[in-house]
N, C-alpha and C positions, 0 to 999 in steps of 0.2 A: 504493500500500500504506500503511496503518496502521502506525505502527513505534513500537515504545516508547522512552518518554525516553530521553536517552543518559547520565542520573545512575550514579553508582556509588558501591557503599556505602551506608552506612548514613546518615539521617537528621541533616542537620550538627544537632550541639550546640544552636544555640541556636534551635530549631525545635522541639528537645523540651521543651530546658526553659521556653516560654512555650506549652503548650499548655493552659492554662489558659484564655489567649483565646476561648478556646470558650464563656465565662460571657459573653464583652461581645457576641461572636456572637448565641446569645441574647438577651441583653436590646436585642439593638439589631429582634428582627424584626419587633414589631409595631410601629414606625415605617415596617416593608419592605411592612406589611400592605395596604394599600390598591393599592402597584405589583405587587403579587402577584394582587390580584386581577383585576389587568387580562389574567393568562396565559389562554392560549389554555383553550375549554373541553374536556374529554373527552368520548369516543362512551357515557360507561358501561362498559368492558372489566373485566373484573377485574383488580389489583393487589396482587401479594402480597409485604409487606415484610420485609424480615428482619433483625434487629439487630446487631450486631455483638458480641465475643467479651467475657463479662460481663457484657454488656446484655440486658434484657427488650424486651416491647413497648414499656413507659413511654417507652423514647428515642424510639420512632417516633411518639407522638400528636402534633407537630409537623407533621410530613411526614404523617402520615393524615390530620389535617382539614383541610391544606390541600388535597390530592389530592382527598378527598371534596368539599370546596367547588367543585372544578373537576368533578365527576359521578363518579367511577370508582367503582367498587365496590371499596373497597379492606378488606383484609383483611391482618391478619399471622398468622405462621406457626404461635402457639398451643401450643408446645413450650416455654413459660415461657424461661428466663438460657440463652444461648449459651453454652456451657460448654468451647468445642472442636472439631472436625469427631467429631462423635460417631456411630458407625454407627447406634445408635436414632433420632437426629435427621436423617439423610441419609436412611432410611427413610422414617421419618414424611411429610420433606418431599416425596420424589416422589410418595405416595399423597396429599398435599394439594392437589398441581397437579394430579393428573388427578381425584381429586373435584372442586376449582373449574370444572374446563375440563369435567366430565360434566354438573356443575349448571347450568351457565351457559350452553353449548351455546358458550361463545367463548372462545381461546387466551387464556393469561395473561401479563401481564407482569410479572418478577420485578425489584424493587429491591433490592439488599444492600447493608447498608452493613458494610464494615470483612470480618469474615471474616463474616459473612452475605454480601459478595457471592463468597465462594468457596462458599458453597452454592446461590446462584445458577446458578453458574456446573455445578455441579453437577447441578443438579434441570434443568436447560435439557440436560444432556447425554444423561439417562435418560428426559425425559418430551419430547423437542423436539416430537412432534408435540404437544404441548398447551402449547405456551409460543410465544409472540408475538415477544417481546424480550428483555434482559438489561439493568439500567443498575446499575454498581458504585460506589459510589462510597467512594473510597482503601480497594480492596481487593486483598489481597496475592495479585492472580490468575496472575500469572508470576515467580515464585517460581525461582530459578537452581539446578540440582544442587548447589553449596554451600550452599544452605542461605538462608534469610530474614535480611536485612541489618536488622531494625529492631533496634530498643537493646534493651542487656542487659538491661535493665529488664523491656520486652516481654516476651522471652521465659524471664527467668523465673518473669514470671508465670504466665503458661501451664504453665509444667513443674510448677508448683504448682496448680494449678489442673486443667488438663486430664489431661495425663500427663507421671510423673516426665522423660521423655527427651524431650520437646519435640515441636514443630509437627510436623518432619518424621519423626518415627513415623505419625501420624495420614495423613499426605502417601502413605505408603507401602503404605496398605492397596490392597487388590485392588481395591475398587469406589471408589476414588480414581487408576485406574489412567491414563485420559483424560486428568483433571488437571496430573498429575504427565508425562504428555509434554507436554503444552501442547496439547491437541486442540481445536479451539473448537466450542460446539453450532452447529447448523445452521439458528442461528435470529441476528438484530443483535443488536450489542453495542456498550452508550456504558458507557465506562471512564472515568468522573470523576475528575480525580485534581487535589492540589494538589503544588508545589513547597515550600510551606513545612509539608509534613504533618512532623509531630514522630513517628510511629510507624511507619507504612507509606511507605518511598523513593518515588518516581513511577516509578522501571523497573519495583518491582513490580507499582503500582498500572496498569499502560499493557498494551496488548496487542498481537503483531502480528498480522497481516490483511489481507485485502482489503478496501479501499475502501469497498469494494458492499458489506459487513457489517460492519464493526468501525470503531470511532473511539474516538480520545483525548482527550478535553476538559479542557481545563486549566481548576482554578477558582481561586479564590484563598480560604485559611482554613484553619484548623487541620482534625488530624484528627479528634479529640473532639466537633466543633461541626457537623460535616458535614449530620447531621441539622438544626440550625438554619440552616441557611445560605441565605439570601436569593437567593442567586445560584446555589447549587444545586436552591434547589429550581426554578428557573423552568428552568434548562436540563433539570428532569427532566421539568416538564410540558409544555416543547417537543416532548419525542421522544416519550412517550406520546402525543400528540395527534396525530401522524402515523396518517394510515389503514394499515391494516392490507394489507401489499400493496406500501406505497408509501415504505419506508423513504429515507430520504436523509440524508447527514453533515446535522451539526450547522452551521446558519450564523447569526449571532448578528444580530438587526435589530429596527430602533424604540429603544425607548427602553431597555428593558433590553440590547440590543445594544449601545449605547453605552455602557453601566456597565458589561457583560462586557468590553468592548475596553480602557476605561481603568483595572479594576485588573486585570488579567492581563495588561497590555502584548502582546497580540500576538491579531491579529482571529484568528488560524489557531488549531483546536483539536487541536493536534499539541506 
C-alpha cells in the first residue's frame, strides 16, 4: 500500500518563510535544460495542466514546453486565475476532459499543480473513463476532517479571495462529495510532494492506496517553484511516458536517478 507521510501539522516555520527559493528554482532550469532533454519521449496523448490557486496558465509555460518538446499534446485548462474550487470551474473542467478525450479519440492525462491538483483529482473522478492518469504535484489532496494545516497566511488568503469562510466550505459542496471522503478515481495516481513545501504539509500533499495505482514521490523544492522544478518535471515525464495499460510505481534510474537519490536522500518514493 501507498500511505501518506506520517508529518503532522502544519508546515515548520522556516519552510515558509524561505519560499521565495522558488526564484533561484527558476533561474537555475535552463542550466537543467539540456538533462531535460534527454527525458524519455511521449506517444502524443493529450495533457491537460492546471494551475494552482491565484495562478493562471502563465505558471504552467514552463512545464508546457517542456512536455510539448517531449511530443504530448498538451493543453491547459482555459478558465483564466484559479480562484478556488469554484462550481463554474469544476464544471467547465469535466466538459474539457471529455471534449479532449472526444477530439482526440485518447484518454487524458491531468497534471495539477497546488489546488489544480485537487481538481484533478476531481475531473479524474467524474470523467474517469476519459482520463488516463493523475500527477499532483504538493497538492492538498487529503485534507483531514479538521481542517487544512497550511499557514494562517494561506488560508487567509483564500477567505479573501475565494470565500469569506475558507477552503473547507468549498470542500463541503455536494459535487465535492468523493473528495471530501477520500475516494480515489479509478484511474493512477503520482502525488509529488516535497518535505520542505512552505504551504501544503506532505500528509496533505500524499495519498493512501494501492500499490497497483497510487504512489508518493518525494521531490525536493519549494512549493511556489514546483512548476520550475528540474526534478519534477523529469519525474512527471517518467510517468506520462509509460504506455497506456502498463502503469508501474515510480523507480528513479541513469543519471537523473542518481540526482533524485542524492537530494531527496532516500531511492524509495514513499
Amino acid at each position: 500500500m501507498a500511505t501518506r507521510h506520517p508529518h503532522r501539522g502544519a508546515p515548520h516555520t522556516w519552510h515558509s518563510l524561505i519560499e521565495w527559493r522558488a526564484l533561484l528554482e527558476m533561474a537555475m532550469l535552463p542550466m537543467a535544460w539540456p538533462l531535460l532533454a534527454t527525458a524519455q519521449p511521449g506517444d502524443g496523448h493529450p495533457v491537460l495542466l492546471l494551475p494552482g490557486f491565484m495562478a493562471d496558465e502563465g505558471t504552467l509555460v514552463a512545464l508546457k514546453l517542456f512536455l510539448r518538446g517531449r511530443g504530448y499534446d498538451v493543453q491547459t485548462w482555459g478558465l483564466g486565475r484559479n480562484i478556488g474550487f469554484q462550481r463554474r470551474h469544476a464544471e467547465a473542467l469535466e466538459k474539457k476532459i471529455r471534449y479532449l478525450h472526444h477530439k482526440t479519440g485518447r484518454k487524458v492525462s491531468l497534471v495539477g499543480w497546488s489546488l489544480g491538483g485537487v481538481f484533478s483529482m476531481y475531473g479524474a473522478l467524474q470523467a474517469s473513463e476519459c482520463v488516463r492518469q493523475v500527477i499532483t504535484l504538493g497538492s492538498p489532496i487529503s485534507v483531514d476532517p479538521e481542517g487544512s494545516r497550511s499557514p494562517p497566511l494561506v488560508k487567509a488568503l483564500y477567505r479573501m479571495i475565494a470565500h469569506p469562510m475558507g477552503p473547507e466550505v468549498h470542500v463541503m459542496q455536494p459535487r465535492a462529495k468523493r473528495l471530501r471522503e477520500h475516494q480515489l478515481p479509478p484511474v493512477p495516481i503520482s502525488a509529488l510532494y516535497s518535505i520542505s513545501d512552505g504551504v501544503v504539509p506532505p500528509q496533505e500533499a500524499t495519498v493512501d492506496g494501492p500499490d497497483t495505482q497510487v504512489e508518493n514521490i518525494r521531490v525536493a523544492g519549494s512549493h511556489t517553484g514546483l512548476g520550475f522544478n528540474a526534478m519534477v518535471m523529469c519525474v512527471v515525464a517518467d510517468r506520462l511516458a509509460l504506455p497506456e495499460g502498463q502503469w508501474r510505481p515510480f523507480q528513479p534510474a541513469g543519471l537523473p536517478g542518481m540526482a533524485y537519490k542524492l537530494l531527496t536522500h532516500d531511492a524509495l518514493p514513499v
